[in-house]
C-alpha positions as CSV (number, residue, x, y, z in Angstrom):
1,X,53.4,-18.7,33.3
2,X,51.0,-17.4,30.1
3,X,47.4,-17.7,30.8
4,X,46.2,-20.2,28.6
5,X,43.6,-18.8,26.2
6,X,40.0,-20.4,26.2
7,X,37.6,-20.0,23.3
8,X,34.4,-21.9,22.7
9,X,35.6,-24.0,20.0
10,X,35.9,-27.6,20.0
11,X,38.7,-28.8,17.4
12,X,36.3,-30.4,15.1
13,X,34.9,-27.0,14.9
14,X,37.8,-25.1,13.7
15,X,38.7,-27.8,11.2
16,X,35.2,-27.9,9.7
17,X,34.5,-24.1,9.3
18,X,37.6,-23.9,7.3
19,X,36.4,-26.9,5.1
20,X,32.7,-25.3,4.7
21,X,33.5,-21.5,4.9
22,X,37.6,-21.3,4.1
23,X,38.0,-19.2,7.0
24,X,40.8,-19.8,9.4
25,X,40.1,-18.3,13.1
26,X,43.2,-17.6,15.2
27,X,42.8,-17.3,18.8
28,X,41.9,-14.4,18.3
29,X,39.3,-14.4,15.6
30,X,37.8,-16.9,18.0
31,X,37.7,-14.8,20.7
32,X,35.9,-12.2,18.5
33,X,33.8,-14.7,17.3
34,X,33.3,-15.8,20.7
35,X,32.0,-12.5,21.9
36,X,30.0,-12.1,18.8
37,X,28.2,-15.0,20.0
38,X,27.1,-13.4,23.4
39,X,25.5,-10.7,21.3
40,X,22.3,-10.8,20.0
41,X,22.5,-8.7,17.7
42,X,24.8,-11.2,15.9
43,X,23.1,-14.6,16.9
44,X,20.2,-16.0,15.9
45,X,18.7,-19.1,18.1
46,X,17.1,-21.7,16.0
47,X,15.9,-25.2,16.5
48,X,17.0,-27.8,18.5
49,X,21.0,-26.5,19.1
50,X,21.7,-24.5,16.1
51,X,22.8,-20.9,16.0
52,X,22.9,-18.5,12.7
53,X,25.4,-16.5,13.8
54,X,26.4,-13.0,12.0
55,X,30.2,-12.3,12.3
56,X,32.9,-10.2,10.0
57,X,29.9,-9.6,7.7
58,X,29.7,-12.6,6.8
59,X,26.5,-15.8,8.4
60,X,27.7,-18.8,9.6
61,X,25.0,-21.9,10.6
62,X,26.8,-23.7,13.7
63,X,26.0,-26.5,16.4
64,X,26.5,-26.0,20.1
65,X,26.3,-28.5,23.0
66,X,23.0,-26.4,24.4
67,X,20.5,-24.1,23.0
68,X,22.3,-20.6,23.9
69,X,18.8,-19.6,25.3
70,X,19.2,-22.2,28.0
71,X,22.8,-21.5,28.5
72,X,23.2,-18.7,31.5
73,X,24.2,-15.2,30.1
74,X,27.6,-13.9,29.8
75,X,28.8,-10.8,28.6
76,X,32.6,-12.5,27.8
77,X,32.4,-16.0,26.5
78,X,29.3,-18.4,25.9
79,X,29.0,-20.9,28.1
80,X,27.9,-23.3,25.3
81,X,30.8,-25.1,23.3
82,X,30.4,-24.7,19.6
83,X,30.6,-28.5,18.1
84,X,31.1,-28.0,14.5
85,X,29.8,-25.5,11.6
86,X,27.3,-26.0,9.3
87,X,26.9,-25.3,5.7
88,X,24.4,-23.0,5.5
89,X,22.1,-24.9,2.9
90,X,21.8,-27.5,6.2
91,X,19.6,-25.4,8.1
92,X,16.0,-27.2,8.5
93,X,12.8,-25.6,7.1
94,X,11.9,-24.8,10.7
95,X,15.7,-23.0,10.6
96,X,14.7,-20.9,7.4
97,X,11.0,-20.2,9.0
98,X,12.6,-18.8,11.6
99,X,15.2,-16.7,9.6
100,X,12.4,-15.8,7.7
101,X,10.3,-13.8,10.2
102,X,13.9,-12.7,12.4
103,X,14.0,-9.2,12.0
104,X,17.9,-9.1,13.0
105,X,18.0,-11.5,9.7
106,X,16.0,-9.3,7.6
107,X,17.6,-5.8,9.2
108,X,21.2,-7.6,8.1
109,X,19.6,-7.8,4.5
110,X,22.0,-10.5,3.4
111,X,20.1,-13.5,2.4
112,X,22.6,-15.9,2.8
113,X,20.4,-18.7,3.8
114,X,18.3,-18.2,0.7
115,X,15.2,-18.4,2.9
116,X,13.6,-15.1,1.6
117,X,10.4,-15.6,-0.6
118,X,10.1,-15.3,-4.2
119,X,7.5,-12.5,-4.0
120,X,9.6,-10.6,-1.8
121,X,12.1,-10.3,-4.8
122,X,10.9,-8.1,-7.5
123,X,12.2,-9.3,-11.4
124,X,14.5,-6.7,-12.7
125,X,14.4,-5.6,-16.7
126,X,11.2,-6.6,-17.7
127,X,9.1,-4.2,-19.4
128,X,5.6,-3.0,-18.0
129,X,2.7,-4.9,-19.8
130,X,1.0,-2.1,-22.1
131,X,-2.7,-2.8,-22.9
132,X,-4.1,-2.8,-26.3
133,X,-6.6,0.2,-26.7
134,X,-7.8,0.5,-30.2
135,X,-7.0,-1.2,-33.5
136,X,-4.5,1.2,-35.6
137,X,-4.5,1.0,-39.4
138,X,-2.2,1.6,-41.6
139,X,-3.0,3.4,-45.0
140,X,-1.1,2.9,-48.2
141,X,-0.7,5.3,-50.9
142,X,-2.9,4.8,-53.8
143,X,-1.1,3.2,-56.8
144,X,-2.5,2.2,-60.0
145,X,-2.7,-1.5,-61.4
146,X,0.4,-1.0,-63.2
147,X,2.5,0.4,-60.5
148,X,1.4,-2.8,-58.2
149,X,-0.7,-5.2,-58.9
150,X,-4.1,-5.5,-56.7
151,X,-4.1,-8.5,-54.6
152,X,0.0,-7.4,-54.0
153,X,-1.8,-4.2,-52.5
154,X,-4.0,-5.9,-50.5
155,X,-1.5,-8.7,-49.0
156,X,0.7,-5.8,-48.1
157,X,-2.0,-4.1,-46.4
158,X,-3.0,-6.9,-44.3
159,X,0.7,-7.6,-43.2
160,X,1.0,-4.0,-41.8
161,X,-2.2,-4.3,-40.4
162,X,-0.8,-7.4,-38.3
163,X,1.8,-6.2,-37.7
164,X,1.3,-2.9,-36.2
165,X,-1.4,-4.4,-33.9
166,X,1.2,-7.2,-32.7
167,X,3.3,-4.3,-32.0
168,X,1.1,-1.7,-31.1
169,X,2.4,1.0,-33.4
């Protein structure tokens, strides 16, 4: 008689992290993901009983019966049941706080939960501000009255004057 496989997924689990994730765990996916659970390197307690769990590259937010921390250790299978996945824009602000300062999160650099701050991210493509240092002018030929006309002279000078210190030339 086959030993029947055990995995620490309750149905309602498997449904809903193909509904929120489109993954589909076979037994044994779930035994991976079982083991990946034990490790924590991949697991990340948060509050209450929520895990952020790293597995095939990819962060899943799930809720077990216990916290994991209170569960007793095992090096096979958890001894927690998972209830159900989470989509990951669920996790609480204590959740992110957490993820925030986890350096398991931060080592991973995948910042799935959005939960990094804004400062952290540097804006790409923008130019470096360039101070103004002195006032350039620009000199125009001299012409006579017939070539051009004075005040014509004059209003052209003043535009490249603008100009050039609106663009710093």
């Amino acid at each position: 008689m086959p030993k029947k496989t055990v995995t620490p997924f309750a149905r309602h689990a498997l449904e809903r992290v193909f509904e929120r994730y489109g993954v589909r765990l076979t037994k044994k996916r779930q035994q991976a993901f079982g083991r990946t659970l034990v490790n924590p390197k991949h697991t990340i307690p948060l509050t209450r009983n929520r895990l952020a769990c790293h597995f095939q590259g990819r962060w899943y937010l799930l809720a077990c019966t216990e916290p994991l921390s209170a569960a007793p250790p095992s090096h096979t299978m958890p001894s927690c049941t998972v209830q159900t996945f989470l989509r990951l824009e669920d996790a609480s602000e204590d959740d992110k706080r957490i993820l925030r300062h986890d350096n398991r999160y931060l080592k991973i650099n995948n910042d799935a939960f959005q939960v990094l701050s804004a400062f952290h991210v540097q804006p790409a493509g923008l130019p470096p501000l360039v101070k103004k240092t002195m006032k350039r002018t620009v000199e125009l030929p001299d012409l006579t009255e017939n070539e051009l006309p004075h005040d014509e002279i004059l209003s052209a000078e003043n535009m490249l004057n603008t100009f050039c210190d609106e663009k710093s030339c």
